[in-house]
C-alpha angles and dihedrals in degrees: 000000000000115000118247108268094199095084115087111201122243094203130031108268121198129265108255111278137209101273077080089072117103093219102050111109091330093178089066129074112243087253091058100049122107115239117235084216085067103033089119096038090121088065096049119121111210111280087049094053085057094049104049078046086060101050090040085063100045082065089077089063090048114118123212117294116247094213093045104027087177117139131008123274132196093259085053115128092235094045089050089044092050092048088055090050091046092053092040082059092038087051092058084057090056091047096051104023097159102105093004124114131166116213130197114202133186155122136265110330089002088056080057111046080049097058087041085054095043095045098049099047093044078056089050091045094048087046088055087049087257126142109244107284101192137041123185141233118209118175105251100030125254098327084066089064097067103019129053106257102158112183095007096150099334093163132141085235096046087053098054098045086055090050091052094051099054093041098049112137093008120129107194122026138168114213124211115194116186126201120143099199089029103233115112120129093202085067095030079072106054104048089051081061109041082052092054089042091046086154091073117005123068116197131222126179118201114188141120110228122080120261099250084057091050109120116277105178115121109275107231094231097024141082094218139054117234086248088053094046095043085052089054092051091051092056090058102037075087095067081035079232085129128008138206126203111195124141120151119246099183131278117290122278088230106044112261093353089133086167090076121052089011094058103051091038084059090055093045091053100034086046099052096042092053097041080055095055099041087048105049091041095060087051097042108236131105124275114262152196097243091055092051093056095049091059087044092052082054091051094055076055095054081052097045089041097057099036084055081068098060101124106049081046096054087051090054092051087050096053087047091051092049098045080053087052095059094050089254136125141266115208124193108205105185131173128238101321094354086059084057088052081047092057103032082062096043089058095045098057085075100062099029096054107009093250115161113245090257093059099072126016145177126208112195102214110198127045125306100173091114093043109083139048103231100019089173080071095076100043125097093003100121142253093311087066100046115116109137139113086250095055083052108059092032096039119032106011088075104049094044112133137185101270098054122088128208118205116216117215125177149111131261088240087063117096095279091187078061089051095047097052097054097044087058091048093058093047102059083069091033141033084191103098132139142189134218102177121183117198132157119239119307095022116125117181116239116262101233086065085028083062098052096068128082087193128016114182085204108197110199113196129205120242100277126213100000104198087043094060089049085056101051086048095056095049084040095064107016103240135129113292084233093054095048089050089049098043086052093051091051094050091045087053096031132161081028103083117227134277131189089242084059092048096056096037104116123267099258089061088058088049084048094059102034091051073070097049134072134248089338097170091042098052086041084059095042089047086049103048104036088041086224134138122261096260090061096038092060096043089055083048091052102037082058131092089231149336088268093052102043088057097051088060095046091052092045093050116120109295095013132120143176101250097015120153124264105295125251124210146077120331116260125274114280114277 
């Protein structure tokens, strides 16, 4: 099947290589194989790890070659078209939510990928005033989560009794299993019986092998193989009564590793598919191909964004590694998400490189009391279960030493007063600290945090879906969606005033001006709510601790309140 050819990459991708070969090592799955970019990888200093990683990881964006069309890629006619048909059925969800749930299943790093998922689109949903849409399944139950438990009841019945539980007087769900080499038995499971319970269960099989590589060997506790089940699920892909999502993204950079590339390929994938769904349905129309490209196109800039910033990586990589040398720690302290990716790589570094627990650890700042399904799971379970802010501080702050390095994650829209404390707080036991700030266009830290830092790999991201920021401004603060668009435009040209011919310019030449601009969705709400003008807006913005915090004001100001109808009133004041 030809590649699209209406996609135009963002980054360089390789040429096809010679994994696509039939005959290069046939006895292995796709995601087994080693990959000849990385073949010296074992000789790499530093900078050049980072680099063969980066290429590794282009591969995902590759489309299929034209010489050796031999397997689907993302950018494949029939993935792109599956991903259509699977947002077209998770848009039905969001239309009749009452008695609908998505789940997102898996084991090990797939479990998750699937509670990081999970986690990050029922707080899109409550941002956008919704009741929580998905719920996850992870083998092993919530410890597995934050502690490496591979294997831990990774069975095909174990899998379905989970599913039952969380689906329990549901009468339409949609089903994600996620297994990269597909081959878990824990998912295996549950497709087999969503297929046999068609009523109510949808199926959908993430993976990146073909289906002719999926495992076939007997399941312990099962009838079928995985092969057998995700053949099943094809035939019926015809009738979309079950789906598979496989396309192959390229063998790991390191061999068999299927939590690196894998997992970030199943949250580019997962990701784009679900921000489809969520955009076209607030603006009424079907999903699309062409939408799904354009998230795709953001997510080659993700790629592009982070890989710009090799050399501080690398230098990262290098100050971990010594801290390891010295038989000391690494430890990973991330707010709100970025805390679970903490803490899921944290977890990985013991199985994919046979790191103890200590080595490498994530701390999770901000409430999760809402996160997980069986939160009790997690109290009271040892060392090895810690992850939160409180562990933290009571753990592992006081036994800090010299040779052990923090690394610091976290977005210029957290409590950075927060931040700043803490980071003091480490560096009074250790001068080896590290940052890994996230901000959108026209953010800048502040210099006294910025100070405190020896090192920052600052990630700046472009405004992001547009017309779906726009959304999520108009149910914010209540206004008319005209005005809010109106009201963003005035703050990106701002101070130039407006012209129809600005108005009607496309939306990239908006992107282009706002990447120069500062805080320009924060300054667009504030404008909003308080119905001032953009100076004021900016100085509120300044004068707070943070954005959070200076929309929390704003929403607690006299006649305001969080999920009030749109407000009435006079304009605001001329900007």
């Amino acid at each position: 099947m030809p590649g699209t050819k209406r996609f135009q990459h963002v980054i360089e991708t390789p040429e096809p290589g010679k994994w696509e070969l039939s005959g290069y090592e046939a006895a292995l799955p796709i995601t087994e194989k080693s990959n000849p970019l990385t073949q010296d990888l074992d000789k790499a200093d530093a900078e050049q790890i980072v680099q063969l990683l980066g290429q590794c990881d282009a591969e995902i964006f590759q489309e299929e070659g034209q010489v050796m069309p031999t397997y689907q890629r993302l950018y494949s006619e029939s993935i792109l078209t599956t991903m259509v048909q699977v947002a077209g059925k998770v848009q039905e969800v969001l239309k009749e939510p009452e008695g609908g749930l998505v789940v997102l299943s898996g084991g090990g790093n797939s479990g998750r990928m699937a509670f990081l998922i999970s986690v990050s689109f029922n707080q899109l949903m409550k941002g956008l005033g919704r009741k929580p849409l998905y719920t996850y399944l992870i083998a092993g139950g919530d410890r597995s989560v934050v502690a490496s438990r591979e294997g831990t009841e990774d069975s095909a019945l174990h899998g379905i009794e989970e599913l039952k539980k969380v689906a329990t007087g549901k009468k339409r769900v949609i089903v994600i299993g996620i297994s990269v080499g597909l081959s878990a038995p824990f998912v295996a499971g549950q497709m087999d019986y969503c297929m046999d319970n068609p009523a109510t269960f949808l199926p959908v099989l993430v993976g990146f092998n073909p289906v002719n590589m999926a495992r076939n060997d007997p399941i312990e506790d099962w009838s079928s193989t995985f092969r057998q089940i995700a053949e099943r699920m094809q035939k019926l892909q015809e009738k979309q009564e079950a789906f598979v999502l496989n396309p192959a993204v390229g063998p790991e950079g390191l061999s068999g590793s299927s939590r690196m590339k894998g997992g970030s390929a199943t949250k580019i994938l997962l990701e784009t598919l679900l921000l489809a769904a969520h955009k076209t349905v607030d603006r009424g129309i079907a999903a699309s191909q062409r939408c799904l490209l354009e998230i795709l196109r953001t997510f080659e800039r993700a790629h592009q964004v982070t890989y710009s910033q090799s050399p501080k990586i690398a230098a990262l990589m290098k100050q971990a590694s010594t801290s390891l040398e010295k038989k000391g720690r690494v430890y990973l302290v991330g707010w709100q998400t970025l805390g679970v990716i903490a803490i899921m790589d944290g977890v990985e570094c013991i199985h994919t490189f046979g790191a103890d627990y200590r080595d490498v650890r994530g701390f999770l700042i901000g409430d999760h009391s809402d996160m997980f399904n069986q939160r009790t799971e997690l109290l009271n379970q040892g060392p090895q279960f810690s992850f939160s802010q409180e562990d933290f501080l009571t753990s592992i702050l006081p036994s800090l030493t010299e040779i052990d390095t923090v690394v610091f994650i976290f977005t210029l829209d957290d409590n950075l007063t927060e931040v700043q404390m803490l980071v003091e707080q480490v560096k009074e036991k250790t001068a080896n600290i590290q940052a890994l700030a996230h901000s959108t266009v026209g953010q800048t830290l502040p210099t006294p945090l910025k100070k405190l830092f020896p090192s920052i790999v600052s990630i700046t991201w472009p405004l992001l879906f547009f017309e779906y920021e726009g959304s999520f401004i108009q149910r914010f603060s209540g206004q008319p969606k005209a005005r809010c668009i109106e009201t963003l435009l005035q703050v990106i040209h701002f101070p130039q005033p407006l012209s129809d011919d600005i108005r009607a310019a496309p939306i990239s030449f908006h992107i282009q001006l706002a990447h120069e601009k500062e805080q320009v969705i924060p300054v667009a709400l504030l404008s909003l709510l308080c119905r001032c003008a953009i100076p004021e807006a900016q100085a509120q913005l300044a004068a707070a601790p943070s954005v959070c915090e200076a929309v929390r004001s704003a929403l607690s100001g006299p006649g305001r309140k969080r999920g009030a109808d749109p407000l009435e009133g006079p304009e605001p004041t001329p900007l």
